[in-house]
N, C-alpha and C positions, 0 to 999 in steps of 0.2 A: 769700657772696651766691650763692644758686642760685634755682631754680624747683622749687616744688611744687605732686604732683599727686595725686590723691586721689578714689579710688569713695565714692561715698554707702555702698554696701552691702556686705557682704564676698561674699553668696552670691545668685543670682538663678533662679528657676525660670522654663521658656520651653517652651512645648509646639509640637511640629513645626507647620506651616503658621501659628503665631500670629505676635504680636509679645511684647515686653516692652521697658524700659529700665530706666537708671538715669543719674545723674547724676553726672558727673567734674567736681570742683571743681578750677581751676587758678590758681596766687598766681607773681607776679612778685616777689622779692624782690630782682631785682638792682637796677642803679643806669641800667640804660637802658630805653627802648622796646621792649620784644619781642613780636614774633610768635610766636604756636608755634602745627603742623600735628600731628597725631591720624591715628596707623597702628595700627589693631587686628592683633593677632599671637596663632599659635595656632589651633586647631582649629576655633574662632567665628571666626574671620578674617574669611571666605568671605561670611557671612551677616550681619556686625557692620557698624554705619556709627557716624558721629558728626556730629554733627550741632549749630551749625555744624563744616565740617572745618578753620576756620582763625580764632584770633582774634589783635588785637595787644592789648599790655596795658600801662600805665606801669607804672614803679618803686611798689613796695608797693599795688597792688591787684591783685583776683581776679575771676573768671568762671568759670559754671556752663554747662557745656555737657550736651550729650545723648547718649546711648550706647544705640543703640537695637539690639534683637536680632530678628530674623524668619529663625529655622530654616525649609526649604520640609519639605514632608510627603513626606519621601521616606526609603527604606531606608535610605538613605549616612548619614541625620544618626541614629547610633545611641545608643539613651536611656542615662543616666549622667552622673556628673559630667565636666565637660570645662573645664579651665582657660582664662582668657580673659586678655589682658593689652592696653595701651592704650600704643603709643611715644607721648610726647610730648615733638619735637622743635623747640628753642629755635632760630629761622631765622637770629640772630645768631650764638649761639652754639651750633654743633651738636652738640658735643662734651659739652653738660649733659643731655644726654637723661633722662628718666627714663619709670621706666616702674610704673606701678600696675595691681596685678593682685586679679580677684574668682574665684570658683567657677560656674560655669554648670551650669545641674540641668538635665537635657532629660530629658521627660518621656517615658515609654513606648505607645505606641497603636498597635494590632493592626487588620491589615486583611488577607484571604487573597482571593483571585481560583479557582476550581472551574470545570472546564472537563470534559465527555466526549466523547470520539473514538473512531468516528462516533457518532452518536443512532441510527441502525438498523442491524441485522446481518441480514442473510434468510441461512437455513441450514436443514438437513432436522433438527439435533439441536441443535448448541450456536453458540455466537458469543463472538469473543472484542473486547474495548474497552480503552481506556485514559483514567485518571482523571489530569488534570494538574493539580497544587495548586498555586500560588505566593505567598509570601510578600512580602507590599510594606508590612510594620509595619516596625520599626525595632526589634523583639526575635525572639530565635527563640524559634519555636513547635512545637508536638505538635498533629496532627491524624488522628481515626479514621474510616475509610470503612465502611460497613457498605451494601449494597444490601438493596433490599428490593421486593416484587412480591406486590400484592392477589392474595390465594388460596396454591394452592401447589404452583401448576404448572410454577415455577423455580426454577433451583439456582443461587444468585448468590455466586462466591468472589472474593473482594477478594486480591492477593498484591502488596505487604505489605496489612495491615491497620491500619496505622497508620505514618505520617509523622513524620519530623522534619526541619524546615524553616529556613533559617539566616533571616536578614532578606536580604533581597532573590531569593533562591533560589528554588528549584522545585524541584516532587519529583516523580512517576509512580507509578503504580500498573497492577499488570493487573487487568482483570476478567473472568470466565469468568461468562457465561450459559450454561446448560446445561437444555433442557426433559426431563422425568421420561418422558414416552412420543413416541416418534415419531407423526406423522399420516400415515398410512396410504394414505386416501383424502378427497377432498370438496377443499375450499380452504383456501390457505394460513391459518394463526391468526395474528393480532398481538398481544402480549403484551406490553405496559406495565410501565416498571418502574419506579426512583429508585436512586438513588446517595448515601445522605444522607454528609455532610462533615461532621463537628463537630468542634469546637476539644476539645482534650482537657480535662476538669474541673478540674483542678485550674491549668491556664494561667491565662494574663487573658482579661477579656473584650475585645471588640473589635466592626468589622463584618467580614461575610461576605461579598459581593456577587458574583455571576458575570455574565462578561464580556458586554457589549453589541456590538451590530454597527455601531452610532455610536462614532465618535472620540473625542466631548466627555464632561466628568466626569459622572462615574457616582454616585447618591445614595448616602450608607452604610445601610447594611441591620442594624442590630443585633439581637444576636442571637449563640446557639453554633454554631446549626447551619444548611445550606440541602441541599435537595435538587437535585439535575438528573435530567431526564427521560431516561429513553431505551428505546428499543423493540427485541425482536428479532420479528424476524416466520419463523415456523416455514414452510418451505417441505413441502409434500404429496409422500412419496414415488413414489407412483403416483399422474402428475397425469389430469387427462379424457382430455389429448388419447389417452396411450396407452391407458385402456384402451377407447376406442374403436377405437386400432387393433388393439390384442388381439382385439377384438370383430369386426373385418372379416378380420382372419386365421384366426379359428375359423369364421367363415362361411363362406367360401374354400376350408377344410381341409375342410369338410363338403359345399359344393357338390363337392369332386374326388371324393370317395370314393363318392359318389350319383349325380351325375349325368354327369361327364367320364368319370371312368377307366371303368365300364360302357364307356361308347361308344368308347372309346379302344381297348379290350379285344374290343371286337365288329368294330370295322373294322379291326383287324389280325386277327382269325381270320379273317373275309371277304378279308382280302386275301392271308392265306395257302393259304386253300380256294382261289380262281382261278388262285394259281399251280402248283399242285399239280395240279387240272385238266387246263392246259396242259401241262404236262407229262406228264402222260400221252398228251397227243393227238399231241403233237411223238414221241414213243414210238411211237404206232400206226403214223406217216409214215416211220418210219425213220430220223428222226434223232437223235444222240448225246444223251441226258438232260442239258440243262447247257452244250453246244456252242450257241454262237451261229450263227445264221442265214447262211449265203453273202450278201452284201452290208450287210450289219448298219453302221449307221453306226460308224465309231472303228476298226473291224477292217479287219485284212487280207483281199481274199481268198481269198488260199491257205489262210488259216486260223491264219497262226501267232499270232496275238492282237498283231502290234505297231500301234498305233495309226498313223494316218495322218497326214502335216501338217496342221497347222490345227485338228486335232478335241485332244477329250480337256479334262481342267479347266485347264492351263497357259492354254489357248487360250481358253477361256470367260474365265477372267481378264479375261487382256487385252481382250477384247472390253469385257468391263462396265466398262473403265476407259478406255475412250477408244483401244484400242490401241496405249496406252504402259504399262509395267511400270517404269519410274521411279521411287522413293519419294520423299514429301515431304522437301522439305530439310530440314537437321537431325534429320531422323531419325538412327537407327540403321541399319547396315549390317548385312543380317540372315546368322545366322551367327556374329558376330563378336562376342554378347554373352556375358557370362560372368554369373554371380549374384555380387553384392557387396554387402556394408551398411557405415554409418559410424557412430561413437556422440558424440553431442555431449555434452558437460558443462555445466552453466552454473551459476557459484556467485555467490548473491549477499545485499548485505546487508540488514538491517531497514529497511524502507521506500526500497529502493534498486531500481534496473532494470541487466539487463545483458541481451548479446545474443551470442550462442555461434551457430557459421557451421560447413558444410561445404560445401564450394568442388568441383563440377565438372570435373574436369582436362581442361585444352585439348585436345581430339578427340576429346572422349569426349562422349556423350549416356548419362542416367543416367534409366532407365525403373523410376516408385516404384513397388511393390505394395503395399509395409508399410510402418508407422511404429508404435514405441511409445513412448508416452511415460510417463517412473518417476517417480513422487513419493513416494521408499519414509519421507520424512519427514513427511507429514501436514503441509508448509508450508498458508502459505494467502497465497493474491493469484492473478495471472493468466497462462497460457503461451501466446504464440500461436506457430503455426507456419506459413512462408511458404516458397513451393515458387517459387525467383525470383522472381518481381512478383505471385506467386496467392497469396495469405491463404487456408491449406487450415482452419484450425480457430483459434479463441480458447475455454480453457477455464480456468474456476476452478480454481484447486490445492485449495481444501478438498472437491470433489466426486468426488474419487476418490485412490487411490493407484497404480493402471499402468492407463494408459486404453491401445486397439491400435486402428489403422484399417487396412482391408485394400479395395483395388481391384482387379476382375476385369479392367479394361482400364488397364495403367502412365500414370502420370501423368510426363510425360519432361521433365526439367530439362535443356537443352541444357548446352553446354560453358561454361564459366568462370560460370556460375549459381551461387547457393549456395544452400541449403539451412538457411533462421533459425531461432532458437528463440531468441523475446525473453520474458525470465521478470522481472515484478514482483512484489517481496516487500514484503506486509503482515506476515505475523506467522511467523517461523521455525516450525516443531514439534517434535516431539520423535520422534528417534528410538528403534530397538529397543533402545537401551544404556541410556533411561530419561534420561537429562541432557539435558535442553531447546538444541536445536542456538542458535548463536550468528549464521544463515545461512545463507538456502534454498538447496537444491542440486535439483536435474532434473535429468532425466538423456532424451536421445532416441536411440533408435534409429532408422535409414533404414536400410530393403532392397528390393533390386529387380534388376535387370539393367541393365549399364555396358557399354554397343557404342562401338564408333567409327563416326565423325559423317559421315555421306552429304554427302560434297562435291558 
C-alpha cells in the first residue's frame, strides 16, 4: 500500500519571462486519509510552484494538481535542458515519499545592451573612446564593431574588433578616432560619427537596445545591428585669439624699430653730446676731468669719495619704505638662499586620481622660478599644480609632452607648505618601448631658491 505520483508529460518547453505547466496526477492507495504537500526540487526549484500546494485524499482515489513554471528573463535562467523533479510528501506517513520527475527545455533569447564613453572627444588630431557591450541573453554570444563616418575625413579603429560575450557578462573595446589633416587656422570642426554593433551572422538572432536614462523596461529593438552616435570635435591649432596677438607683437616690433629706438638713439647722443660739453668747460675752469665738485651731494669734502650719513642708495631705500629696512614676514633672509629643486613622481591607474606632494622644511621659505612638467608617456586626463593654497596651472596630458613655466619675480612657498601635483588618468599612452603603458606616470620638476625664514 503506497501513494502514486505521476507528470502528465515527460518533457516540457518554457521560454524566460513566460509561463508553462503541466499536470501531477496523485492516487492514495493506502488504507487511511492522507494529506500530501508538493516541494519542487532542482534547478526549476526556484521559479516552479504547484498549485493547489496541499491536498488530503481517501483510500483509493486521485487528484490532479498543477505544476506551473515561469522562468524570469534573466542571464542566470541559462537555455537547455534542466531536470525538474516534484517531492511528494505523505503528511501521515513521511517516510513514503515519492518523487516524479520530467525534463525542462528552456528556450534560448538574445538581448545585448551598447554603450560609448564619452559621446565627444575635442582634440587638435585624434580622440580616444570606449565601446561597452553586455550580454543579458541567457546564451553566449559574438559581436563585431565596425565605426563608421559620412565622408572620409576619419580614421576609426576598433581594438578588438570583435567580442565574445558569456550570458550575463560584458566586454570593452577601444576606439581610436584619428582626423587625416590637422586644422590649422578658422574654428574648431565637429565631425560626426557611429559605432555600429552587430551580432555576428552566424549567432542567433535577438534584440539590441542601448541603454536609456529612465529606470523602467526598455522596448526590444529587433534586429542584428544598432548604431550609437558619437562626435569628436577637432580643436584649431592656431586659434584667433593668438594670432591676434602674434599681430600686436609684430606691430610693436615694427613700431620700436621706426619710431622708439630712433628717438631712444637720438636722446642718448644728445645726452652724451651735453656731457661731453661739460666737460670740457669744467676743463677750461681748472678742474680734474671726472672729479666731482667741492660740495657735491654724497661726497666728501676733502675729496676722498666716502659717502656721507644719510645720503647714497642704502638711505634712499629706507626712505621709500617708510624708514624701516625690515622684510616682510616669512620672507627669506637675504643672503641665506642657496638654488635648489625637488622632482615629484605620481603614478597612477586607468580612470584613477592620485596626488604626489613636496613638503617645505620647517625654516625654510622656498622662492619658485621654474617648474617642469614631463608627460614623456603621451597619458591623457588632467594635471594640476598647487603652490600651498594658489592653483598655479590645470593642464590636459594629451596637449603636450614637457610643458616649463618660468617667473622673473619667485613665487615663495613658506615653511611646511607643499608643493601638489594631482594627476587624473583617462587613458594611459604609450611609451618610447612601443607596449601601451598599464598607468600614467608625471613627472614635476620645482626650482628656485630655499632661504631661511625671517622670524
Amino acid at each position: 500500500m503506497t501513494t502514486i505520483a505521476e507528470l502528465g508529460v515527460p518533457t516540457v518547453v518554457v521560454s524566460p519571462g513566460g509561463t508553462a505547466s503541466m499536470a501531477l496526477t496523485v492516487r492514495n492507495d493506502t488504507d487511511i486519509v492522507e494529506a500530501y504537500t508538493f516541494e519542487p526540487v532542482g534547478d526549476c526549484a526556484a521559479w516552479t510552484t504547484v498549485e493547489p500546494a496541499r491536498v488530503s485524499l481517501y483510500p483509493g482515489t486521485s487528484e490532479t494538481v498543477t505544476v506551473r513554471l515561469a522562468p524570469p528573463r534573466s542571464p542566470e535562467v541559462r537555455a537547455g535542458e534542466v531536470p525538474l523533479g516534484v517531492r511528494v510528501v505523505p503528511v501521515e506517513r513521511p517516510d513514503a515519499v515519492t518523487v516524479p520527475e520530467t525534463t525542462v527545455v528552456i528556450t534560448a533569447f538574445q538581448e545585448l545592451r551598447a554603450e560609448l564613453e564619452p559621446t565627444t572627444r575635442r582634440g587638435w588630431l585624434s580622440g580616444r573612446y570606449r565601446t561597452t557591450v553586455r550580454n543579458l541573453g541567457n546564451t553566449a554570444t559574438a559581436v563585431t564593431l565596425t565605426g563608421r563616418q559620412p565622408g572620409s575625413d576619419l580614421r576609426l579603429t576598433s581594438a578588438p574588433g570583435a567580442l565574445h560575450i558569456a550570458p550575463g557578462g560584458s566586454a570593452a573595446a577601444r576606439l581610436r578616432v584619428r582626423a587625416r589633416r590637422p586644422v590649422w587656422f578658422g574654428e574648431p570642426v565637429t565631425w560626426p560619427f557611429e559605432v555600429e554593433v552587430a551580432r555576428d551572422p552566424d549567432g542567433p538572432r535577438g534584440s539590441l537596445a542601448a541603454p536609456r536614462p529612465d529606470a523602467g523596461p526598455e522596448p526590444e529593438e529587433t534586429g542584428e545591428q544598432h548604431a550609437l552616435q558619437g562626435e569628436f570635435v577637432q580643436q584649431v591649432v592656431f586659434p584667433r585669439w593668438l594670432l591676434l596677438l602674434l599681430a600686436a607683437l609684430l606691430a610693436l616690433l615694427v613700431a620700436w624699430f621706426l619710431l622708439v629706438r630712433p628717438a631712444v638713439e637720438s636722446t642718448a647722443k644728445e645726452a652724451a653730446d651735453d656731457a661731453a660739453r661739460e666737460n670740457v668747460a669744467a676743463a677750461g675752469k681748472g678742474t680734474p676731468t671726472g672729479a666731482p665738485a667741492p660740495g657735491t651731494p654724497g661726497q666728501d669734502p676733502r675729496g676722498t669719495g666716502t659717502e656721507q650719513p644719510g645720503g647714497g642708495q642704502g638711505a634712499q631705500e629706507t626712505q621709500r619704505n617708510g624708514g624701516s629696512t625690515t622684510a616682510p614676514a616669512g620672507s627669506g633672509v637675504p643672503g641665506t638662499g642657496r638654488q635648489s629643486s625637488a622632482t615629484v613622481e605620481v603614478r597612477t591607474g586607468d580612470g584613477a586620481r592620485e596626488n604626489g606632494a613636496y613638503r617645505v622644511p620647517e625654516g625654510k621659505v622656498f622662492g619658485i622660478t621654474d617648474i617642469v612638467v614631463a608627460n614623456f608617456q603621451g597619458d591623457e586626463g588632467l594635471v594640476t599644480v598647487t603652490f600651498g593654497n594658489r592653483k598655479i596651472t590645470t593642464i590636459a596630458l594629451e596637449t603636450f609632452r614637457n610643458q616649463d613655466y618660468h617667473w622673473v619675480t619667485p613665487i615663495e612657498v613658506p615653511e611646511k607648505q607643499a608643493v601638489t601635483v594631482s594627476v587624473t588618468c583617462d587613458e594611459p599612452g604609450t611609451p618610447a618601448s612601443g607596449k601601451p603603458a598599464s598607468g600614467c606616470v608625471e613627472v614635476l620638476n620645482v626650482s628656485g631658491v630655499l632661504s631661511d625664514i625671517q622670524r
